[in-house]
mmCIF file as Biopython writes it, N, C-alpha, C and O atoms, coordinates in Angstrom:
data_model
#
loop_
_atom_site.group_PDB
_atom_site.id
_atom_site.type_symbol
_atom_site.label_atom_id
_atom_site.label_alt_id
_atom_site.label_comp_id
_atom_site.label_asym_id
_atom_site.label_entity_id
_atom_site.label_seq_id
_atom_site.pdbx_PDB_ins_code
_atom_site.Cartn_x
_atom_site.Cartn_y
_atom_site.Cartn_z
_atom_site.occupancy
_atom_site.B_iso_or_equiv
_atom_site.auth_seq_id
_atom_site.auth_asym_id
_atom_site.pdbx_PDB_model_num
ATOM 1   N N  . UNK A ? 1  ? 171.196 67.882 110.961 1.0 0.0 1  A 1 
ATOM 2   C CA . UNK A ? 1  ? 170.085 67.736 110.045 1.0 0.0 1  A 1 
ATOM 3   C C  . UNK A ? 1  ? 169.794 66.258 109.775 1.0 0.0 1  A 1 
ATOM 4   O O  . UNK A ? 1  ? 168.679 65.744 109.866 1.0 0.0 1  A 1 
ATOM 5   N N  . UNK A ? 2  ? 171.056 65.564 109.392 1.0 0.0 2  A 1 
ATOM 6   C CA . UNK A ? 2  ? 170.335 64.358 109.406 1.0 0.0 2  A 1 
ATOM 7   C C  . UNK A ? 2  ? 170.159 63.462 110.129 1.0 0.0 2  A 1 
ATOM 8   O O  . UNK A ? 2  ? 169.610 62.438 109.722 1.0 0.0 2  A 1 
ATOM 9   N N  . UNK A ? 3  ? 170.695 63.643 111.763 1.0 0.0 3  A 1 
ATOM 10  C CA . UNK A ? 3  ? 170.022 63.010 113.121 1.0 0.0 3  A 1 
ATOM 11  C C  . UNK A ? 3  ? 168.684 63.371 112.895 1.0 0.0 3  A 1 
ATOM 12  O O  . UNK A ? 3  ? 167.933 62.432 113.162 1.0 0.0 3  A 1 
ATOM 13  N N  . UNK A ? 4  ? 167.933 64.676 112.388 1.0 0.0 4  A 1 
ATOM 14  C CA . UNK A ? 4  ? 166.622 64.883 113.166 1.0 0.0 4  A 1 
ATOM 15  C C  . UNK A ? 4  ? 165.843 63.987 111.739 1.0 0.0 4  A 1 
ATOM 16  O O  . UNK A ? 4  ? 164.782 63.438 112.039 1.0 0.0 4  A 1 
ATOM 17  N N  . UNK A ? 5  ? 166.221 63.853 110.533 1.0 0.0 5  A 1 
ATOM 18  C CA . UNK A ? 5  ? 165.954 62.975 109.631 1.0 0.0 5  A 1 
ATOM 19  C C  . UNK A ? 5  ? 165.481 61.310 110.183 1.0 0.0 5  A 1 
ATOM 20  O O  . UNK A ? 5  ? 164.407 60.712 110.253 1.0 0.0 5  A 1 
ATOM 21  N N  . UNK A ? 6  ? 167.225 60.899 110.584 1.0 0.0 6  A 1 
ATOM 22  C CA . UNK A ? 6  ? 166.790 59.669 111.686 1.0 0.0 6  A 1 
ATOM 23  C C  . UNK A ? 6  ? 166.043 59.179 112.405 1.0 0.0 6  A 1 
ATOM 24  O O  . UNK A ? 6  ? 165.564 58.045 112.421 1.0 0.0 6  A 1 
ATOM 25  N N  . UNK A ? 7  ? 165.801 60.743 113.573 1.0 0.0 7  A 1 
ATOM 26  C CA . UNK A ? 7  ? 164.957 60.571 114.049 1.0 0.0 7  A 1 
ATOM 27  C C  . UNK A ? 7  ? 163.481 60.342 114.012 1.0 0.0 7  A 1 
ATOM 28  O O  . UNK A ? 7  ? 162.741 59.586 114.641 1.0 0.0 7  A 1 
ATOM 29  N N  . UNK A ? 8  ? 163.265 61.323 112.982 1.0 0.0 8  A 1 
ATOM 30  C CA . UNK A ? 8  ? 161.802 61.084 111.974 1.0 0.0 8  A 1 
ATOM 31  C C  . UNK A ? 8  ? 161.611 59.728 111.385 1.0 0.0 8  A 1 
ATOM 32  O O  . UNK A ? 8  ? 160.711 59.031 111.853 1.0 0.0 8  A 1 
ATOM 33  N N  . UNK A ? 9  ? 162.254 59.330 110.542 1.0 0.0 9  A 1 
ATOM 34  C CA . UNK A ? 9  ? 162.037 57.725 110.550 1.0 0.0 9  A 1 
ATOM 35  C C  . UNK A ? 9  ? 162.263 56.806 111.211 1.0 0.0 9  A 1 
ATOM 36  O O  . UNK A ? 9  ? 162.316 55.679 110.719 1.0 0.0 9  A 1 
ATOM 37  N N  . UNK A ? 10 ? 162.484 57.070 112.678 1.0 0.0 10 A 1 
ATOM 38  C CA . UNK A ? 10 ? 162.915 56.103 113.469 1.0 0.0 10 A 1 
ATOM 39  C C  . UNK A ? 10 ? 161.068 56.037 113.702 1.0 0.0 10 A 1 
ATOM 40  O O  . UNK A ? 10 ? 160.311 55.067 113.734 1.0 0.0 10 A 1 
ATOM 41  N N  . UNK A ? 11 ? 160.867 57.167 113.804 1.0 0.0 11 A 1 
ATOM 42  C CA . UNK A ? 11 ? 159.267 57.213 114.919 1.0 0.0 11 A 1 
ATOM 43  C C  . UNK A ? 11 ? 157.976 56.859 113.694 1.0 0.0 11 A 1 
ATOM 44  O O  . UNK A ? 11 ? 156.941 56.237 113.930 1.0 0.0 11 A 1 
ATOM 45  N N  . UNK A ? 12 ? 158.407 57.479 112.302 1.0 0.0 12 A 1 
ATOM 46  C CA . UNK A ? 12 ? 157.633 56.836 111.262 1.0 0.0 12 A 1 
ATOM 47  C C  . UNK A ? 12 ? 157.893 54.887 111.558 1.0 0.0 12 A 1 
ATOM 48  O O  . UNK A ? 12 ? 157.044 54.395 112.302 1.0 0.0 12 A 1 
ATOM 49  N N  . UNK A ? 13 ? 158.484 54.355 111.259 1.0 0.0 13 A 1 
ATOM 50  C CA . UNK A ? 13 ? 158.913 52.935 111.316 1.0 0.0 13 A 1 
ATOM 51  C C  . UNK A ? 13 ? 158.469 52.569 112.555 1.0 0.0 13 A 1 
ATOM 52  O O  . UNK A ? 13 ? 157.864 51.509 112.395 1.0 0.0 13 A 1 
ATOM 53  N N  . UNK A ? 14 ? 158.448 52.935 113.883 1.0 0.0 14 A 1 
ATOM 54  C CA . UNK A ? 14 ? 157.481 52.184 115.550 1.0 0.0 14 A 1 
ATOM 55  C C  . UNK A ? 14 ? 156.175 53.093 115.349 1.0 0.0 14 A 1 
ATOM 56  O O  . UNK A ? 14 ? 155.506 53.094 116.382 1.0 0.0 14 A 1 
ATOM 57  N N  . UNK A ? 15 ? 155.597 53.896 114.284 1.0 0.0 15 A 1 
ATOM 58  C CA . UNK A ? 15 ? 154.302 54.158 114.502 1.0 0.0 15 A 1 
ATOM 59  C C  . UNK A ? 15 ? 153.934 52.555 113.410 1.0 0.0 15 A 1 
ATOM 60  O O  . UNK A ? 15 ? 153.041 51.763 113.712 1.0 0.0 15 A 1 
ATOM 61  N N  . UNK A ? 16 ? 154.755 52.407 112.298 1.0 0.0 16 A 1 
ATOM 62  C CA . UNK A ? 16 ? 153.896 51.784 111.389 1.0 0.0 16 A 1 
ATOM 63  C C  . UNK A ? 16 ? 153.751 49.972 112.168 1.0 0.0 16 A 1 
ATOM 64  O O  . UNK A ? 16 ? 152.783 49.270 111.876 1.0 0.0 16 A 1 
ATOM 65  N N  . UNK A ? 17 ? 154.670 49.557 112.966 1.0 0.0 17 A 1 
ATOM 66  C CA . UNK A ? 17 ? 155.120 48.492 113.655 1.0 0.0 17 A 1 
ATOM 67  C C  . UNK A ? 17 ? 153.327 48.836 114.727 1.0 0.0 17 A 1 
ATOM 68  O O  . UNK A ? 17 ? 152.316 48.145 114.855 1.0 0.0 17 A 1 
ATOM 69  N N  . UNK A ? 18 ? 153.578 49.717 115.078 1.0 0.0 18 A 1 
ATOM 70  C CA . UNK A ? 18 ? 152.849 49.923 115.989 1.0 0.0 18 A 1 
ATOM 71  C C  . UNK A ? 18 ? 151.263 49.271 115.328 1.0 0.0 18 A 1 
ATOM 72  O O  . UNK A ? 18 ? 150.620 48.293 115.709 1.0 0.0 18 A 1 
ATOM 73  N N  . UNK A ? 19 ? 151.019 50.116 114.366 1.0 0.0 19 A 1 
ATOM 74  C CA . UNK A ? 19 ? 149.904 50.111 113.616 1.0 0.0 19 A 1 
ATOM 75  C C  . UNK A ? 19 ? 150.039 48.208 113.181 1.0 0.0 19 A 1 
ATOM 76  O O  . UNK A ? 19 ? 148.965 47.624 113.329 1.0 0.0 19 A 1 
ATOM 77  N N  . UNK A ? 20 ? 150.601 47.784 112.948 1.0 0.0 20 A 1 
ATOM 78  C CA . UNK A ? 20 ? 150.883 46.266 112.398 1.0 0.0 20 A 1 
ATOM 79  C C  . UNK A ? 20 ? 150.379 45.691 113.279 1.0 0.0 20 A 1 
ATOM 80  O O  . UNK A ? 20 ? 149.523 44.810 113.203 1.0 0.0 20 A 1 
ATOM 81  N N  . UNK A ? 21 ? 150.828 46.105 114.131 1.0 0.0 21 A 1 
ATOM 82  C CA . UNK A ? 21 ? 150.827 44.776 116.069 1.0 0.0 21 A 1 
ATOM 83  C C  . UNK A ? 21 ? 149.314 44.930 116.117 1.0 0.0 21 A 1 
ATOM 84  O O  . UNK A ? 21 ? 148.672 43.880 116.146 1.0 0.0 21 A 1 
ATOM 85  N N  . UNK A ? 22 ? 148.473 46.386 116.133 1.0 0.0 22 A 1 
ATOM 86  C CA . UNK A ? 22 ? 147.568 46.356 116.614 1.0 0.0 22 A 1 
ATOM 87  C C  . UNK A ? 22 ? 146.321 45.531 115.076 1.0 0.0 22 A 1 
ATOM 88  O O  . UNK A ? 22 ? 145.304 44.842 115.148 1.0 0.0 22 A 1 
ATOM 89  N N  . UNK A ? 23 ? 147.064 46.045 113.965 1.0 0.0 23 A 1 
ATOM 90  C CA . UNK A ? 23 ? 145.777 45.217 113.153 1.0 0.0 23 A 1 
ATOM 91  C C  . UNK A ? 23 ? 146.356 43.588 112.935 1.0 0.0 23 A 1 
ATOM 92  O O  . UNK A ? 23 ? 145.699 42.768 112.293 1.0 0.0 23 A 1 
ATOM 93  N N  . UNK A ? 24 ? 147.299 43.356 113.386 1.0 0.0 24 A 1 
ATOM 94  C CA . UNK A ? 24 ? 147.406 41.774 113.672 1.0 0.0 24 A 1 
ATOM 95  C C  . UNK A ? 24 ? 146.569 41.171 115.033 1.0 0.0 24 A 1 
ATOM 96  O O  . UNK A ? 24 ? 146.171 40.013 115.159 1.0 0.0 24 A 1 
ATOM 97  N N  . UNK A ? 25 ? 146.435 42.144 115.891 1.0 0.0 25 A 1 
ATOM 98  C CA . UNK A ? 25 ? 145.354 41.366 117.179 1.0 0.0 25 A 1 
ATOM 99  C C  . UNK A ? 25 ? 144.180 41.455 116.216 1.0 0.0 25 A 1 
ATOM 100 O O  . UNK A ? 25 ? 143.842 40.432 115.621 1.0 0.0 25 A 1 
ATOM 101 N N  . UNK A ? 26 ? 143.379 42.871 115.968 1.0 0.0 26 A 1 
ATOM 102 C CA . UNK A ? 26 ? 142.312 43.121 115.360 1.0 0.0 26 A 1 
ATOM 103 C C  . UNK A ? 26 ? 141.915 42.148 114.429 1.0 0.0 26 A 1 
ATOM 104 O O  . UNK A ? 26 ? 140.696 42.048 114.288 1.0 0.0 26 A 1 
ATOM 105 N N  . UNK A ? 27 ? 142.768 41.251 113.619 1.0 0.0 27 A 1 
ATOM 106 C CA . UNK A ? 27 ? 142.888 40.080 112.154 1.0 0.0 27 A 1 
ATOM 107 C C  . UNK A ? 27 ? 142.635 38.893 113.283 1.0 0.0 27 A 1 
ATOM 108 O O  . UNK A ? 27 ? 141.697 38.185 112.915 1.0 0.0 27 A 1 
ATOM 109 N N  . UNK A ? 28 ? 143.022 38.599 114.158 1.0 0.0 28 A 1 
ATOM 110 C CA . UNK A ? 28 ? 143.089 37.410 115.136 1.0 0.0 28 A 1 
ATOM 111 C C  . UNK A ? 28 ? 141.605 37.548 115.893 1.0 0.0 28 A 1 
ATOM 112 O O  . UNK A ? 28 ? 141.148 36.412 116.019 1.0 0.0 28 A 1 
ATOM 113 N N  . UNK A ? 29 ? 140.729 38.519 116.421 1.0 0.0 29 A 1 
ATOM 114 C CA . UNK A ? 29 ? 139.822 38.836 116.527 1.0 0.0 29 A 1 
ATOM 115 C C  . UNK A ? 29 ? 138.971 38.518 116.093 1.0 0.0 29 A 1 
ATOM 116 O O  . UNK A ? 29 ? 138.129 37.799 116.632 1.0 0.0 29 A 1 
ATOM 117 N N  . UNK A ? 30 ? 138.921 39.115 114.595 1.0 0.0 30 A 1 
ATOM 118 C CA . UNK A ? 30 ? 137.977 38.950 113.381 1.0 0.0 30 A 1 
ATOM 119 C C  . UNK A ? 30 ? 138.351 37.728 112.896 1.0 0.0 30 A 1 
ATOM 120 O O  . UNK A ? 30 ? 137.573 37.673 111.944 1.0 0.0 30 A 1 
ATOM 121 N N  . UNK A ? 31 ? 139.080 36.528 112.843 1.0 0.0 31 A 1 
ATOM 122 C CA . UNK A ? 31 ? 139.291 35.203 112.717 1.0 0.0 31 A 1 
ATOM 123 C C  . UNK A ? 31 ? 138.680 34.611 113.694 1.0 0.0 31 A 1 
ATOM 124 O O  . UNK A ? 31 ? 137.607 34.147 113.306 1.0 0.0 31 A 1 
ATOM 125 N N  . UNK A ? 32 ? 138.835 34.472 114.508 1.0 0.0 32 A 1 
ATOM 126 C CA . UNK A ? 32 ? 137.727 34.220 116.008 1.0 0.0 32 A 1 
ATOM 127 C C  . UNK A ? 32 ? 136.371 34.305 116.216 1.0 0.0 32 A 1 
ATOM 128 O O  . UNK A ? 32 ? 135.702 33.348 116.607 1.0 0.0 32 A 1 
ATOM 129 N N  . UNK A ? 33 ? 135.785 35.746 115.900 1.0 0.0 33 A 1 
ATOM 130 C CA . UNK A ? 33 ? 134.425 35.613 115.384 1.0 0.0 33 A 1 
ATOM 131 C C  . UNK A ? 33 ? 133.726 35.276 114.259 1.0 0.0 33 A 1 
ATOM 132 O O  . UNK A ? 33 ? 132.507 35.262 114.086 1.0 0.0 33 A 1 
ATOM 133 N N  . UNK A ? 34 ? 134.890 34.923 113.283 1.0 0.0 34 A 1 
ATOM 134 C CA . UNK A ? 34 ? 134.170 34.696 112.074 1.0 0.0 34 A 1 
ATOM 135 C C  . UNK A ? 34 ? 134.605 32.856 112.371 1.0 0.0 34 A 1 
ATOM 136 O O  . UNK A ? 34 ? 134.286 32.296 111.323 1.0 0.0 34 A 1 
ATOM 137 N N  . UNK A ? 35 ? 134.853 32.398 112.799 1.0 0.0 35 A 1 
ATOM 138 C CA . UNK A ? 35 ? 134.926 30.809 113.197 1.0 0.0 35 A 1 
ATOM 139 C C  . UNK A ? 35 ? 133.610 30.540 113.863 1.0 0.0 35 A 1 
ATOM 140 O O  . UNK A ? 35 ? 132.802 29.695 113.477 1.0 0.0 35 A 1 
ATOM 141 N N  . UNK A ? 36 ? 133.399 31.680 115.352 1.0 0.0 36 A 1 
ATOM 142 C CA . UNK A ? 36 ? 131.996 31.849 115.292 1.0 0.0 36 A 1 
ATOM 143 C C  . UNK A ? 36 ? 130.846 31.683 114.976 1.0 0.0 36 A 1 
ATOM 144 O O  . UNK A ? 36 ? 130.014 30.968 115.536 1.0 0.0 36 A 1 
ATOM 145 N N  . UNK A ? 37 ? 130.717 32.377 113.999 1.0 0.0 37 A 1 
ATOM 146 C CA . UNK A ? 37 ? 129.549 32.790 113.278 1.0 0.0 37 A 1 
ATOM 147 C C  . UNK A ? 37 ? 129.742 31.776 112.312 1.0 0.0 37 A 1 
ATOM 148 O O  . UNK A ? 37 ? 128.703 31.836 111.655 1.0 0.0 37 A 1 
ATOM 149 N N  . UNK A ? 38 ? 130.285 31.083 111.938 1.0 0.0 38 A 1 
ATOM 150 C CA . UNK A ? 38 ? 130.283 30.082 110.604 1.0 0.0 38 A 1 
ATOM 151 C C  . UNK A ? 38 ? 129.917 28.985 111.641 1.0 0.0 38 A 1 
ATOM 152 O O  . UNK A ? 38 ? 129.038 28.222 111.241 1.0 0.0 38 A 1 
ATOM 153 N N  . UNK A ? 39 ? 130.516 28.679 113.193 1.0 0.0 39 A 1 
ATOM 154 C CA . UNK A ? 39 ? 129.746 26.973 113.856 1.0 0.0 39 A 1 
ATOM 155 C C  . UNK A ? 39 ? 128.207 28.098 114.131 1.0 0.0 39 A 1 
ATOM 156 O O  . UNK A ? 39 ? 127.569 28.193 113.083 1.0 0.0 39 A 1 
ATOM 157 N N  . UNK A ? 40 ? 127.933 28.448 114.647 1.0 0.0 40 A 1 
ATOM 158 C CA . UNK A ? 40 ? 127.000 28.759 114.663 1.0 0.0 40 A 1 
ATOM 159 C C  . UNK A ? 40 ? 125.844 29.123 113.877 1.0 0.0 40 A 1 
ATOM 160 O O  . UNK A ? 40 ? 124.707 29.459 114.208 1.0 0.0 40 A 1 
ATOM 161 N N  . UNK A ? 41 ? 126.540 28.939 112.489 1.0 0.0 41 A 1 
ATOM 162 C CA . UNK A ? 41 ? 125.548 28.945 110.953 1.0 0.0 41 A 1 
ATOM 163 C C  . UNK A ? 41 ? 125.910 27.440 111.311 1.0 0.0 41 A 1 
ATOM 164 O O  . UNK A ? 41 ? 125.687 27.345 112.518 1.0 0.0 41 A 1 
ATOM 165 N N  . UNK A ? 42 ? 126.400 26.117 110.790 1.0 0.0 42 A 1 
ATOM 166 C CA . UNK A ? 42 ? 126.737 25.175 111.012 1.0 0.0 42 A 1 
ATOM 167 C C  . UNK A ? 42 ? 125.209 24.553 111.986 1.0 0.0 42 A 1 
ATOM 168 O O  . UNK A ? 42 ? 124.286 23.894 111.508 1.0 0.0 42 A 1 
ATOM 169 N N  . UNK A ? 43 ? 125.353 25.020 113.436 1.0 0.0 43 A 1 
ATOM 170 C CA . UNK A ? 43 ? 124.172 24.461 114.187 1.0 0.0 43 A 1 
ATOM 171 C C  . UNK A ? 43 ? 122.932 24.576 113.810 1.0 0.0 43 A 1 
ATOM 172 O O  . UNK A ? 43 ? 122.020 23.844 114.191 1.0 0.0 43 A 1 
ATOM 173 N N  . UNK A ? 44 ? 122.828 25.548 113.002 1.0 0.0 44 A 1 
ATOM 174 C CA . UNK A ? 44 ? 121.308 26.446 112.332 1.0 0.0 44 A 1 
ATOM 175 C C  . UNK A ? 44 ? 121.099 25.583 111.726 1.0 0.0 44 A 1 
ATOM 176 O O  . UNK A ? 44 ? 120.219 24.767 111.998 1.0 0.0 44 A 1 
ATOM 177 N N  . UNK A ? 45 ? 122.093 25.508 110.418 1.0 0.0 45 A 1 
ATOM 178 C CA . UNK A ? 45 ? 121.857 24.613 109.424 1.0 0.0 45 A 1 
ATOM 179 C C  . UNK A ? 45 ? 121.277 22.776 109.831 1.0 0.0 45 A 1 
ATOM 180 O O  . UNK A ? 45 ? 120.413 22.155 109.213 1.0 0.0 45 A 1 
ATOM 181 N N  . UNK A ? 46 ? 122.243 22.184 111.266 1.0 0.0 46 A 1 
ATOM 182 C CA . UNK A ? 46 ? 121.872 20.838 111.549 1.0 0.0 46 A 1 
ATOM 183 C C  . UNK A ? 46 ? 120.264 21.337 112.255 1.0 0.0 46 A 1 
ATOM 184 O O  . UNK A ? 46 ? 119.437 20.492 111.912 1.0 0.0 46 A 1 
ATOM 185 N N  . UNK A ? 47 ? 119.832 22.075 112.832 1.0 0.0 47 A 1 
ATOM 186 C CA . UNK A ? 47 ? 118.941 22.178 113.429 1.0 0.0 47 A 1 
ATOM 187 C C  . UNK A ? 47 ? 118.006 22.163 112.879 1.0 0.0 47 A 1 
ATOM 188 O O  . UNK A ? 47 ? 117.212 21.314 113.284 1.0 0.0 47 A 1 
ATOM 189 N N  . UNK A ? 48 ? 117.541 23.035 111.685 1.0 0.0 48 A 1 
ATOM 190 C CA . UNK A ? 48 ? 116.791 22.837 110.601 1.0 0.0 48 A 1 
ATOM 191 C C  . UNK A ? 48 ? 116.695 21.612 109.940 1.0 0.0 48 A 1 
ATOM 192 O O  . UNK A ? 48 ? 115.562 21.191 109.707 1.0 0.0 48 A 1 
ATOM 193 N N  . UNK A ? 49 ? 117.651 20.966 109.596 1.0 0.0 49 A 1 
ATOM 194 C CA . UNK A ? 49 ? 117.959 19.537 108.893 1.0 0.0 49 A 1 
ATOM 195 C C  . UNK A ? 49 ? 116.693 18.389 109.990 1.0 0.0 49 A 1 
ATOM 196 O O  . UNK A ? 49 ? 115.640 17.814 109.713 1.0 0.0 49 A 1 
ATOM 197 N N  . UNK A ? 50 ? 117.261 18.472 110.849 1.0 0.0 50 A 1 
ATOM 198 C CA . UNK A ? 50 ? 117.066 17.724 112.009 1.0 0.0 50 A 1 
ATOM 199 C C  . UNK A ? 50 ? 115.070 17.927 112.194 1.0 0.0 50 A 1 
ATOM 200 O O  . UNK A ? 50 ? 114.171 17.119 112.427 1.0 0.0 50 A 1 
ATOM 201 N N  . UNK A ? 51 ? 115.104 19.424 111.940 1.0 0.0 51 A 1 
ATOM 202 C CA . UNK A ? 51 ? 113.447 19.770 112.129 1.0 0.0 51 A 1 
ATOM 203 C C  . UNK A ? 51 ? 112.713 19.435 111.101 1.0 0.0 51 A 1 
ATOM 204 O O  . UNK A ? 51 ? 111.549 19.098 111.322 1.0 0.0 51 A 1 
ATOM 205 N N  . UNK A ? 52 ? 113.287 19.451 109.556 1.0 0.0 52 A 1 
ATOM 206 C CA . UNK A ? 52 ? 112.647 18.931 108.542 1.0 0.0 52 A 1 
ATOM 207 C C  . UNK A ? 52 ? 112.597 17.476 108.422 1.0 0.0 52 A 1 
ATOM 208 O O  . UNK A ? 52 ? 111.768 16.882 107.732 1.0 0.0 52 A 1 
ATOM 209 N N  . UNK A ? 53 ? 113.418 16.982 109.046 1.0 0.0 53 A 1 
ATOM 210 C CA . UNK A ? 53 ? 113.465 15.187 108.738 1.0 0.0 53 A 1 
ATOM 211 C C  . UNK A ? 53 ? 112.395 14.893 109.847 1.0 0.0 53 A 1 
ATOM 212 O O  . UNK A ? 53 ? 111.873 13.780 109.786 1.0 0.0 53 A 1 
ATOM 213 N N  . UNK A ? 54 ? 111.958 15.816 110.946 1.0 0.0 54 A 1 
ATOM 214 C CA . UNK A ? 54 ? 111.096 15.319 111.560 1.0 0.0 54 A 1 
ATOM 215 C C  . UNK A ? 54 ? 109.474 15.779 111.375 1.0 0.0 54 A 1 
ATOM 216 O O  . UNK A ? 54 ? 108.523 15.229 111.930 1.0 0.0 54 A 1 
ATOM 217 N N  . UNK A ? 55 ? 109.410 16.932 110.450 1.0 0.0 55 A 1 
ATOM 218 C CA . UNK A ? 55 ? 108.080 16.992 110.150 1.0 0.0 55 A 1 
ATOM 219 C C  . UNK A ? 55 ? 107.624 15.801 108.806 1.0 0.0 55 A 1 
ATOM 220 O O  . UNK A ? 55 ? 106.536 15.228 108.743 1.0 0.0 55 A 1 
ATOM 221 N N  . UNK A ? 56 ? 109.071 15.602 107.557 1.0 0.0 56 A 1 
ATOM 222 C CA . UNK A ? 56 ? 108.323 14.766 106.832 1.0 0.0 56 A 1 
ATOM 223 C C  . UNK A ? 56 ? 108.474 13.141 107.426 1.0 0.0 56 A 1 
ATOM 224 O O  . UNK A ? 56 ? 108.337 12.153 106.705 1.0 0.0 56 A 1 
ATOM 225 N N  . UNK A ? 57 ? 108.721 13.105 108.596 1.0 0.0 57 A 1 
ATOM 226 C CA . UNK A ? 57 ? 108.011 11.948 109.025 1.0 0.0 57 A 1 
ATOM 227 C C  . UNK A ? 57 ? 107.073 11.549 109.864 1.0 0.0 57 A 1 
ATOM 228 O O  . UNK A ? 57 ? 106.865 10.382 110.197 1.0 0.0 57 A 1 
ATOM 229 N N  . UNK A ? 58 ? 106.318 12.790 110.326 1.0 0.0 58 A 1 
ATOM 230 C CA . UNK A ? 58 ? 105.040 12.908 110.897 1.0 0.0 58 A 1 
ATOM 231 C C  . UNK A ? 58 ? 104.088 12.942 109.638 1.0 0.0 58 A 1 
ATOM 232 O O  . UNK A ? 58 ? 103.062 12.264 109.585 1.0 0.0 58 A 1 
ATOM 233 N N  . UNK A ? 59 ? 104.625 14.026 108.340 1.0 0.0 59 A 1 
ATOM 234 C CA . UNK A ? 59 ? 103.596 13.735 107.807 1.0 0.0 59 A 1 
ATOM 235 C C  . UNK A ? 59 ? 103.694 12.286 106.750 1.0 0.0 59 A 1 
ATOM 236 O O  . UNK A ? 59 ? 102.642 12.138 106.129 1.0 0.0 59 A 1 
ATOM 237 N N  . UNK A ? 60 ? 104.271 11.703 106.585 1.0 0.0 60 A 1 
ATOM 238 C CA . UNK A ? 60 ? 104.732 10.448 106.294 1.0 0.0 60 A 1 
ATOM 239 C C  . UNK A ? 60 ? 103.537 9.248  107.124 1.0 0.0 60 A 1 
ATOM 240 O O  . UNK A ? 60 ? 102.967 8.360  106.491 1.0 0.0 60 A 1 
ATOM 241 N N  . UNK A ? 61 ? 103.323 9.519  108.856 1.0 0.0 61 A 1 
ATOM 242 C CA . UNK A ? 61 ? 102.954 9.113  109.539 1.0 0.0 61 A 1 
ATOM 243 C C  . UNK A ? 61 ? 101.765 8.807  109.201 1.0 0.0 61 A 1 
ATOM 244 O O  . UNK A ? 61 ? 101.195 7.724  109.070 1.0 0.0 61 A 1 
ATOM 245 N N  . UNK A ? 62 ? 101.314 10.301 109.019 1.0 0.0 62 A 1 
ATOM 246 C CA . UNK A ? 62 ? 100.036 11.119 108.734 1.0 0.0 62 A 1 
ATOM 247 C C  . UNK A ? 62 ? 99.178  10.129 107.841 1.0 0.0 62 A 1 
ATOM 248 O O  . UNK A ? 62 ? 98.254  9.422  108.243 1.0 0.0 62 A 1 
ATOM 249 N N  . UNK A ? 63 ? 99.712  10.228 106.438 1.0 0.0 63 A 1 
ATOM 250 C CA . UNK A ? 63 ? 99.961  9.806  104.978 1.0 0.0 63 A 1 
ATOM 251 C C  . UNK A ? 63 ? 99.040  7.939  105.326 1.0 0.0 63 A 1 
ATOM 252 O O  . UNK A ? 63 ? 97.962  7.469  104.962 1.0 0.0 63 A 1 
ATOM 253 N N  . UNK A ? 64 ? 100.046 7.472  106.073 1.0 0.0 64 A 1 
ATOM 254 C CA . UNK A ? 64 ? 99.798  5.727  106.474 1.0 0.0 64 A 1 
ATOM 255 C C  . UNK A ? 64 ? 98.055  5.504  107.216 1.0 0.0 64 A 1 
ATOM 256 O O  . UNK A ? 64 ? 97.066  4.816  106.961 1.0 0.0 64 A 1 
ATOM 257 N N  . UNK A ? 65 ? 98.434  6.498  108.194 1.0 0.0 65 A 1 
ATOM 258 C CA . UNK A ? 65 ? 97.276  6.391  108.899 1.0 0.0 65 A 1 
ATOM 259 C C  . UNK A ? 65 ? 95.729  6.999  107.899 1.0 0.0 65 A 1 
ATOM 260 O O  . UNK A ? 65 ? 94.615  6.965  108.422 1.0 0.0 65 A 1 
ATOM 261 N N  . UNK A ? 66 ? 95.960  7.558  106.335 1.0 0.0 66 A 1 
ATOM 262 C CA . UNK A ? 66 ? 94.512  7.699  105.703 1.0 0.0 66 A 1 
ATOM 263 C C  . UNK A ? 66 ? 94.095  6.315  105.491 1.0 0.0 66 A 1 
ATOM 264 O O  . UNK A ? 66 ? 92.993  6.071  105.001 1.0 0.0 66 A 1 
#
């Protein structure tokens, strides 16, 4: 009786290991794309920056030339 006890928590304890391993890749994953998605908000953000500093100095341009 209490080998088959053992045995039951032997296989409870490598399912929960099991379950660990796999949401530790899954966490490493989702760290990866979310590094991602934050440079890639990052480029948005300089890109925009970059597009507004160049319209108010066309219209800046604009402005000189009335």
């Amino acid at each position: 009786m209490a080998d088959k006890q053992l045995q039951t928590l032997e296989q409870k304890i490598d399912q929960l290991i099991g379950l660990c391993n796999e949401l530790n890749r899954e966490n490493q994953l989702l760290k990866a794309e979310n590094a991602g998605w934050q440079q890639e908000r990052q480029d948005l953000i300089d890109k925009n920056e970059l597009a507004r500093s160049k319209v108010e100095a066309m219209i800046n341009r604009l402005r000189t030339m009335e």
